[in-house]
Structures are given as structure tokens and as C-alpha cells.
Backbone as CSV, one residue per row, in Angstrom:
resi,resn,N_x,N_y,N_z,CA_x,CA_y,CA_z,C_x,C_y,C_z
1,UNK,9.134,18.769,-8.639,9.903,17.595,-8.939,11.380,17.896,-8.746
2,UNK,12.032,16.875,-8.081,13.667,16.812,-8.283,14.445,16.416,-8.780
3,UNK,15.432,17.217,-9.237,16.066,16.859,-10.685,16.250,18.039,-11.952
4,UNK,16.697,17.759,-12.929,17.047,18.536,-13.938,15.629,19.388,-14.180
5,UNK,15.863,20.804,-14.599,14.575,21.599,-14.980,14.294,21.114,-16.320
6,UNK,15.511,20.707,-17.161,15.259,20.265,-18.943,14.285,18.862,-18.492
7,UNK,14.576,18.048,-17.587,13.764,16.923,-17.681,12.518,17.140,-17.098
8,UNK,12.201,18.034,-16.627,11.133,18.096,-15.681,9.696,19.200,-17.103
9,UNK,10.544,19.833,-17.598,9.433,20.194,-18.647,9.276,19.536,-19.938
10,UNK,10.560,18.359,-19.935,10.170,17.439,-20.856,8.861,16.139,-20.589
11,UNK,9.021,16.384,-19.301,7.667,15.260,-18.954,6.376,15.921,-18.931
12,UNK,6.156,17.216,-18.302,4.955,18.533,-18.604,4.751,18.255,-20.302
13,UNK,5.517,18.206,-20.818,4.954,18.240,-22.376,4.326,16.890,-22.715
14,UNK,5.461,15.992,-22.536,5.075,13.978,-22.202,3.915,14.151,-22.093
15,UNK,3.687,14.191,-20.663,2.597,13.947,-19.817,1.351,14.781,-20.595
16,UNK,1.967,15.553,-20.037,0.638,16.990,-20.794,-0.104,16.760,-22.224
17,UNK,0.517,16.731,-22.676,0.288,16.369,-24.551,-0.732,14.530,-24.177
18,UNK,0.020,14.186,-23.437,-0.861,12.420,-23.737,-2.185,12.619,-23.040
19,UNK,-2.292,13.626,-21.563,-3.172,13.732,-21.059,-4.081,14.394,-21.940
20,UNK,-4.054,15.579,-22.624,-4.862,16.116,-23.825,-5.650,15.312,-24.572
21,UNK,-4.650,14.625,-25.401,-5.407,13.578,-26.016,-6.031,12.536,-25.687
22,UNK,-6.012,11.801,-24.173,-6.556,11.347,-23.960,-8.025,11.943,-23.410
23,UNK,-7.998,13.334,-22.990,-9.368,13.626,-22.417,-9.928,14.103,-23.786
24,UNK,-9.458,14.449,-24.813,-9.928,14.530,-25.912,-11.093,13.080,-26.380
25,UNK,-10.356,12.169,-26.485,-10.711,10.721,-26.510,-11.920,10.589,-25.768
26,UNK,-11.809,10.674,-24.584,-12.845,10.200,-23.507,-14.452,11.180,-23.678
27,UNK,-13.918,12.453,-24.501,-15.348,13.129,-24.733,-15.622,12.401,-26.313
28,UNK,-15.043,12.189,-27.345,-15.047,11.989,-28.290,-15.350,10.925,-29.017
29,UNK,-14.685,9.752,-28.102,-14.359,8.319,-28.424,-15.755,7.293,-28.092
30,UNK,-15.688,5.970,-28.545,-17.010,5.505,-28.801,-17.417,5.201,-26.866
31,UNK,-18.530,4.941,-26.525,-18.635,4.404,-25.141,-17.858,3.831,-24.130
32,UNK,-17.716,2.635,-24.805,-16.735,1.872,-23.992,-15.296,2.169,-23.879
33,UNK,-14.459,3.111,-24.740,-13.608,3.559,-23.977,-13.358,5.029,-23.721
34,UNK,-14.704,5.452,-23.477,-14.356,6.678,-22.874,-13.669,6.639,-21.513
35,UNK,-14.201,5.846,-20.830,-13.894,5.655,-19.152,-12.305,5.886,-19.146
36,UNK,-11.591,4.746,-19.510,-10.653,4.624,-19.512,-9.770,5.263,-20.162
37,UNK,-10.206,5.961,-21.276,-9.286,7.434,-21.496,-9.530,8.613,-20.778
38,UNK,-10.459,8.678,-20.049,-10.665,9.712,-19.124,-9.885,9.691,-17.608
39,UNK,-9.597,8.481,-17.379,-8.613,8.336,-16.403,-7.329,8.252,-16.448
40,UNK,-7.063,7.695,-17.821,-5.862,8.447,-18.240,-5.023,9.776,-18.696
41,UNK,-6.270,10.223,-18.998,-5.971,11.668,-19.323,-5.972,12.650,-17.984
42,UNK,-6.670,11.933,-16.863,-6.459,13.017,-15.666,-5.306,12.330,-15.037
43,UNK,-4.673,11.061,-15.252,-3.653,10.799,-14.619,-2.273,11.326,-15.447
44,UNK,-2.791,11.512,-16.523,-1.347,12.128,-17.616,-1.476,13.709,-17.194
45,UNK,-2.180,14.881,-16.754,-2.462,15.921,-16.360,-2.101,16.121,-15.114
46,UNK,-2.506,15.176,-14.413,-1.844,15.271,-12.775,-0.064,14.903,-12.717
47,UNK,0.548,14.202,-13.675,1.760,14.289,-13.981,2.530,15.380,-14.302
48,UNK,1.632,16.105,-15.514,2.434,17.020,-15.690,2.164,18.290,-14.955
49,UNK,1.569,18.392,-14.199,1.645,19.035,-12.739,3.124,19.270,-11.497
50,UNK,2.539,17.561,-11.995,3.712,17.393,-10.530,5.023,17.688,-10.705
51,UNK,5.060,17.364,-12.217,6.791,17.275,-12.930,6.919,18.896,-13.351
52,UNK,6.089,19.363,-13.472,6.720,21.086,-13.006,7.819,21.645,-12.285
53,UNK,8.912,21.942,-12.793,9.888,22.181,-11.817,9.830,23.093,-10.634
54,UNK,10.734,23.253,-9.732,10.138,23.328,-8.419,10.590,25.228,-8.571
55,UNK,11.475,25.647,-9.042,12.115,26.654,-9.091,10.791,27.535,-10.282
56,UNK,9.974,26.960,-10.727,8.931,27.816,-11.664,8.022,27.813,-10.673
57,UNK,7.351,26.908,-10.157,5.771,26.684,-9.567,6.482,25.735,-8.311
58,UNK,6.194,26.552,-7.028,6.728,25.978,-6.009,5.187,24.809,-5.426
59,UNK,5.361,23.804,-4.977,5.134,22.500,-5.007,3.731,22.889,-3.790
60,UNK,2.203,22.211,-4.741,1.184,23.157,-4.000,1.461,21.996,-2.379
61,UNK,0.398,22.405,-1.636,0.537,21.454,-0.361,0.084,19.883,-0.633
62,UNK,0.884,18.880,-0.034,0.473,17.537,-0.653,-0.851,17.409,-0.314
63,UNK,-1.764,17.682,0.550,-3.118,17.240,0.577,-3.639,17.289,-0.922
64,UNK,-3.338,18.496,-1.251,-3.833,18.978,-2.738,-3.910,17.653,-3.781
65,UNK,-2.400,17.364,-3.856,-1.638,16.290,-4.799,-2.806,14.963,-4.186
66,UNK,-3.121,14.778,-2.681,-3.328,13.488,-2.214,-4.765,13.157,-2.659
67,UNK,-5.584,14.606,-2.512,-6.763,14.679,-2.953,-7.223,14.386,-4.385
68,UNK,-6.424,14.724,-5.780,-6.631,14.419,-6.914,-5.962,13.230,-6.746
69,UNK,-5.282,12.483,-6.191,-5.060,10.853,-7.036,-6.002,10.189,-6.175
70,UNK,-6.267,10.213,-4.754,-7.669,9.705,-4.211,-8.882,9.628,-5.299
71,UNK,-8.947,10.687,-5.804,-10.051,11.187,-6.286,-9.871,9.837,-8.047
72,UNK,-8.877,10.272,-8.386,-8.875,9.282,-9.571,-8.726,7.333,-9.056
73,UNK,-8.474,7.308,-7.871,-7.998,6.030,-7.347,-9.831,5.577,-7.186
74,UNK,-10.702,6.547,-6.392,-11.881,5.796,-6.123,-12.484,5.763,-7.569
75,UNK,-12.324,6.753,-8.530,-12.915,6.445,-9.697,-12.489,4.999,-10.776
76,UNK,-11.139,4.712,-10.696,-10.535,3.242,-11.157,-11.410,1.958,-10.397
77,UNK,-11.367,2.380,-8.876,-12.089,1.016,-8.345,-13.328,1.237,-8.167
78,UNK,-13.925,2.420,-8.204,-15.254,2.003,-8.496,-16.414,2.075,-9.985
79,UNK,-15.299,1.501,-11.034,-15.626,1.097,-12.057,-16.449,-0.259,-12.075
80,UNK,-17.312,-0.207,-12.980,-18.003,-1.387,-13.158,-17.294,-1.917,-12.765
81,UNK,-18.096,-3.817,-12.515,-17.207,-5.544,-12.632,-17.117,-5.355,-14.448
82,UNK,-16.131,-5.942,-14.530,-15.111,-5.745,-15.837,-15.675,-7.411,-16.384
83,UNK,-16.034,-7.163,-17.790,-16.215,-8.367,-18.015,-15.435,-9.198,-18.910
84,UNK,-14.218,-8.521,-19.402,-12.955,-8.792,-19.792,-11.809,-8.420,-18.434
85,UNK,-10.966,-9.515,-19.205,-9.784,-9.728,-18.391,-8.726,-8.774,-18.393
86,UNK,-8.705,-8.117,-19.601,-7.747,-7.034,-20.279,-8.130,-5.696,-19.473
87,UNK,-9.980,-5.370,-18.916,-9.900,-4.747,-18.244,-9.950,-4.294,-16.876
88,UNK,-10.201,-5.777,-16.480,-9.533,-5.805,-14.861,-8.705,-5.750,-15.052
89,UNK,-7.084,-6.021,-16.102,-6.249,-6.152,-15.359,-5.504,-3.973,-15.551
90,UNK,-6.293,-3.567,-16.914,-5.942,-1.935,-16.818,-6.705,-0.895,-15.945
91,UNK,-7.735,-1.629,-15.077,-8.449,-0.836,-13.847,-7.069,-1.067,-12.649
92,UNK,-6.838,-2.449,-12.533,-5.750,-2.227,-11.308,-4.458,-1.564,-11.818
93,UNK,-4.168,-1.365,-13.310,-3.035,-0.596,-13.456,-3.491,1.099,-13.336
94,UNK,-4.415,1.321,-13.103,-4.916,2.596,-13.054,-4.764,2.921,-11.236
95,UNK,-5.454,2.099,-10.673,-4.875,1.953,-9.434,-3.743,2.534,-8.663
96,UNK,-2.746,1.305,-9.109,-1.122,1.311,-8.830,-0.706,2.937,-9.426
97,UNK,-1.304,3.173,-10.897,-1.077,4.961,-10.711,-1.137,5.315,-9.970
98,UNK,-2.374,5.293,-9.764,-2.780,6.739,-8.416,-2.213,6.306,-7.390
99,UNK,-1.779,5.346,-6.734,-0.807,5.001,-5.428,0.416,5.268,-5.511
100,UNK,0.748,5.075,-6.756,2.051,5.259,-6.934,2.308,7.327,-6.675
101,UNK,1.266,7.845,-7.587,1.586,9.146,-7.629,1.081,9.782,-6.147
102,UNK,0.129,9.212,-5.133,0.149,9.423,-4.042,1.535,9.620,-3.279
103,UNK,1.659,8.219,-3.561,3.090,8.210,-2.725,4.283,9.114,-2.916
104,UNK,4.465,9.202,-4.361,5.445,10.361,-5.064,5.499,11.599,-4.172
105,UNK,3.680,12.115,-4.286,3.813,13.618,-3.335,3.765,13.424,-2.307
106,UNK,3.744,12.360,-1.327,3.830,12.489,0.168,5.382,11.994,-0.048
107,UNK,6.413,11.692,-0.812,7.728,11.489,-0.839,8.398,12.780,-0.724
108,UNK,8.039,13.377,-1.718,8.128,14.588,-2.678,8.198,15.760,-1.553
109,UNK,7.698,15.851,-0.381,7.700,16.615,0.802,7.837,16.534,1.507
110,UNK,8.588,15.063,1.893,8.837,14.834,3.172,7.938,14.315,4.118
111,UNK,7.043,13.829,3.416,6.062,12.796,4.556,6.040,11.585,4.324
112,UNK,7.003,10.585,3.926,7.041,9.640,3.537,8.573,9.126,3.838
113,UNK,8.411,8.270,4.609,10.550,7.384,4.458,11.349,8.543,5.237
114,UNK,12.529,8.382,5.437,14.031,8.918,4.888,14.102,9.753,4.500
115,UNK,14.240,11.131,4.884,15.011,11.900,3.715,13.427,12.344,2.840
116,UNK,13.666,12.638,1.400,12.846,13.528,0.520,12.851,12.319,-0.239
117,UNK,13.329,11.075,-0.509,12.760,10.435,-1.406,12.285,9.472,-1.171
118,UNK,11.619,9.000,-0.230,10.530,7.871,0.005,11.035,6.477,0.525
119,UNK,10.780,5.676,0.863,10.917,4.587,1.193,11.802,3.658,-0.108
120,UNK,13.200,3.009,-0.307,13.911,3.072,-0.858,13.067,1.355,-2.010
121,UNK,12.852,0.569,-0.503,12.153,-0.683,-1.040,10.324,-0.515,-1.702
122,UNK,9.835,0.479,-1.708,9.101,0.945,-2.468,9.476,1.120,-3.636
123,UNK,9.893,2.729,-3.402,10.414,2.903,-4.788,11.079,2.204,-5.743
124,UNK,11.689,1.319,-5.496,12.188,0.154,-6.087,10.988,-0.786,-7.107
125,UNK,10.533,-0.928,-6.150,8.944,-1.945,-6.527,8.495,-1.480,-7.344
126,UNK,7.817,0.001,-7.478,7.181,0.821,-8.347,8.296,0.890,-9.498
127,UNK,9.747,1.111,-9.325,10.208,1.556,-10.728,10.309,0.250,-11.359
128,UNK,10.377,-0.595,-10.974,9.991,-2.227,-11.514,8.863,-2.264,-12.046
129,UNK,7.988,-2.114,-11.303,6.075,-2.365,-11.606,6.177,-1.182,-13.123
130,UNK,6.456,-0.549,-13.358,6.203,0.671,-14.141,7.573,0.357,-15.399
131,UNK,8.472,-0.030,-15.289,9.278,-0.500,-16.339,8.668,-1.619,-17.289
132,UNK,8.810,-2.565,-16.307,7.979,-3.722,-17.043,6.551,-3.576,-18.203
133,UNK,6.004,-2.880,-17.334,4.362,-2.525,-17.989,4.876,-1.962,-19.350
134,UNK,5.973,-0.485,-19.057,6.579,0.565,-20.359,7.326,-1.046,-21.054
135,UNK,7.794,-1.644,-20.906,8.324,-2.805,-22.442,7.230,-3.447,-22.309
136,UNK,6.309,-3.663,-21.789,5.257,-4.614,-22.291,4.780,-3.707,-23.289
137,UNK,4.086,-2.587,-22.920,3.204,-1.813,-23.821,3.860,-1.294,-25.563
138,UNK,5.748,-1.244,-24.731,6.245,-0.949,-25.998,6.438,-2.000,-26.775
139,UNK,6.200,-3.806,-26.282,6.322,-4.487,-27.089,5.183,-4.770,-28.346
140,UNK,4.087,-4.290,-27.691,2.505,-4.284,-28.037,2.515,-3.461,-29.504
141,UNK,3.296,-2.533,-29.572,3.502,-1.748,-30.630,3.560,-1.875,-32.048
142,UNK,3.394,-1.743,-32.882,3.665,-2.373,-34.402,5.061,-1.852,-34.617
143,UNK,5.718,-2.767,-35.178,7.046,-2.414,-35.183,7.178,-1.784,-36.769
144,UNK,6.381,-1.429,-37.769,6.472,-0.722,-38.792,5.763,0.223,-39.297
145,UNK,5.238,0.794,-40.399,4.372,1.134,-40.741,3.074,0.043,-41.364
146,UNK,1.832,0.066,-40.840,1.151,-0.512,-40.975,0.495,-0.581,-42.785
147,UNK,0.307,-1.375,-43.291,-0.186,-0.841,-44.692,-1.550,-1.320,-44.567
148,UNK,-2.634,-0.314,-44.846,-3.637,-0.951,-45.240,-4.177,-0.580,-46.323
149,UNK,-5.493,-0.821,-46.644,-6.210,-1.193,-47.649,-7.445,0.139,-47.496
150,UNK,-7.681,0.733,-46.891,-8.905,1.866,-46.603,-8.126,2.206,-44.929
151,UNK,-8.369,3.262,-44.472,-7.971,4.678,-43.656,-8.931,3.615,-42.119
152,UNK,-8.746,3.799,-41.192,-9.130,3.103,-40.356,-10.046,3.639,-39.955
153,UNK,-11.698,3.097,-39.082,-12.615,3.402,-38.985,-12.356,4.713,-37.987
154,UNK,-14.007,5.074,-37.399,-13.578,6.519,-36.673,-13.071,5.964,-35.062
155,UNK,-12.914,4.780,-34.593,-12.473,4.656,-33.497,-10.908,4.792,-33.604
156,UNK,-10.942,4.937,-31.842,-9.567,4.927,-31.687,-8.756,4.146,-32.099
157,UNK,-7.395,4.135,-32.679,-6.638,3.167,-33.426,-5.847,2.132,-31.806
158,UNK,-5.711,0.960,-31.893,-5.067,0.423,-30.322,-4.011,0.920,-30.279
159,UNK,-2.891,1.269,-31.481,-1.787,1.654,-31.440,-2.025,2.923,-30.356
160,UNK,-2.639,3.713,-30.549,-2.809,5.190,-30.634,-2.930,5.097,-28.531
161,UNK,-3.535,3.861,-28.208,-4.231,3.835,-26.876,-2.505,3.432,-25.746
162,UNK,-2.115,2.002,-27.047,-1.009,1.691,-26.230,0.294,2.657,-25.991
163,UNK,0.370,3.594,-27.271,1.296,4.803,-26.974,0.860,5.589,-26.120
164,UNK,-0.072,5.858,-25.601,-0.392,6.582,-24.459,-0.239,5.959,-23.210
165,UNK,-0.188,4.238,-23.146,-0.250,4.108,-22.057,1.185,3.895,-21.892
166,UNK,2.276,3.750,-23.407,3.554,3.518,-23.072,4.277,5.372,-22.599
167,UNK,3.542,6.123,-22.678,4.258,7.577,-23.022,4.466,7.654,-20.926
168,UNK,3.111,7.532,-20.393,2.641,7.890,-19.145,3.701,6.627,-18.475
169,UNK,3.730,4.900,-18.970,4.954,4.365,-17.847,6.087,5.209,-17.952
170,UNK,6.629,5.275,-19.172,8.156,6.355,-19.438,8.002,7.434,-18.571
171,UNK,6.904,8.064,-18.370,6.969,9.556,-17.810,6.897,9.207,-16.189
172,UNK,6.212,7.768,-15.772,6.390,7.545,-14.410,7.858,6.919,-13.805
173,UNK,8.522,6.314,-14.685,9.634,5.855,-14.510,10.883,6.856,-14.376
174,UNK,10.769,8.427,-15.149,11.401,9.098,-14.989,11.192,9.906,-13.415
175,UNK,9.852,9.918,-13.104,9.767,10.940,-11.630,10.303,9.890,-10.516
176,UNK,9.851,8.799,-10.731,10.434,7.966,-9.916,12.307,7.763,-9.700
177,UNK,12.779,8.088,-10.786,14.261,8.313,-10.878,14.462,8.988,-9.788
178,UNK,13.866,10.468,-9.975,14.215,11.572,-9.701,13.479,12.345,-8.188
179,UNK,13.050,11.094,-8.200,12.420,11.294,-6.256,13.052,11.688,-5.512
């Protein structure tokens, strides 16, 4: 990644830490959302990969990079037909990940656009597409401490799902800076 080394192992931790818990989740968590924490958790892992600074772990060959978001891109679309709306519309945001982080490492080396950072009206699009989503998700948030009445059942809490999915826009919005 290009850019500051302090920011680049602050997103390895970001990333890293959300990806954990989410593959934690996906072995753990009730059926129906294992899927979808399991693709988040390899897309929060393949982040903090990439955001490795370049001066520690020099940058493997992009096929490598192209091959794991392929690999998570055919697994998003070839998810069941969705019989909620909420999850067609977080299969195509799973998607736009993996395209997006495609594109990053064919940016990221020079196979993509201009120069080392990609196509300018892309990148644009994406840091839009990926802002928006990060205040949607952060609007989704409880804005206090919640009080309840008994400890919440053993599923995942939504809070717990939407901070993960707000941690991973923040952490895509920063590589995208720094393309």
C-alpha cells in the first residue's frame, strides 16, 4: 500500500481484527448468517494484507491479489436467490468489494490507468460508493448505550454486524485515498 507506514498498519489491525471476528462468526454464528460473515471476514483479511506496508512485505504478484477477490467475487454471486431485499442488496455490496479490491491491486502495480493509481474517474466512484455505504452503516448505529432488561440472546447482536460492515467501508475508503 501507498502512503504512511502508521496508516497502513492501522488498517492491518482495522481490517485484521474485523476479519477475525467475522470468520469467528461465520463458524460460530446461527445458519443464516454464517455466509455472510464469512465473506466478510475473508474480505476484511484480504485487506489487511494488502494494507501491509510496502517497505515490510514487498507487494506479492497481482495475479495472487486477483485470484483471492475473484475467488470471493464468484462466492458473493453465486449465493443463493436472496429472498430478502436487505440481502440482495449486501450480496451486491460484497461484489463491488471484491471489484473494488481487484481493481486496487491491478492499480497498486501498475496495470491499471495512469501512473500507479488507477483510473482517476473510477476511483472517484468507488470512494463515493464506499463513503456513502460507511455513513449509512454509521447511521444504522445506536447512538447510546442500549439498556436492556436480560443480556441478549446467543446470536449475533446487529450492532455488532453493522460495525463490521462500518469498520471494512472506513478501511476501504482509506486505501482508496492512498492509491
Amino acid at each position: 500500500m501507498h502512503g504512511p507506514a502508521l496508516l497502513g498498519w492501522l488498517l492491518v489491525a482495522l481490517c485484521g481484527g474485523t476479519g477475525l471476528y467475522c470468520l469467528w462468526w461465520a463458524r460460530a454464528g446461527p445458519a443464516p448468517q454464517r455466509r455472510p460473515a464469512g465473506l466478510e471476514g475473508a474480505m476484511g483479511l484480504s485487506m489487511a494484507a494488502m494494507a501491509v506496508p510496502a517497505p515490510v512485505l514487498p507487494p506479492p504478484p497481482p495475479l495472487l491479489f486477483a485470484a483471492v477477490f475473484m475467488v470471493i467475487f464468484a462466492i458473493a454471486a453465486g449465493a443463493p436467490p436472496p429472498v430478502l431485499r436487505i440481502r440482495a442488496t449486501h450480496q451486491a455490496h460484497h461484489l463491488i468489494e471484491a471489484l473494488a479490491m481487484f481493481y486496487m491491486s491491478m492499480a497498486m502495480t501498475g496495470h491499471s490507468g495512469p501512473g500507479t493509481g488507477g483510473e482517476p474517474l473510477v476511483t472517484t466512484a468507488l470512494l463515493g460508493y464506499f463513503a456513502v455505504y460507511g455513513i449509512h452503516a454509521g447511521a444504522r448505529l445506536p447512538a447510546g448505550p442500549q439498556l436492556r432488561r436480560r443480556p441478549p440472546a446467543a446470536g449475533r447482536q446487529p450492532e455488532m454486524a453493522t460495525a463490521c460492515r462500518l469498520a471494512l467501508a472506513l478501511g476501504m475508503v482509506a486505501m482508496l485515498l492512498t492509491l
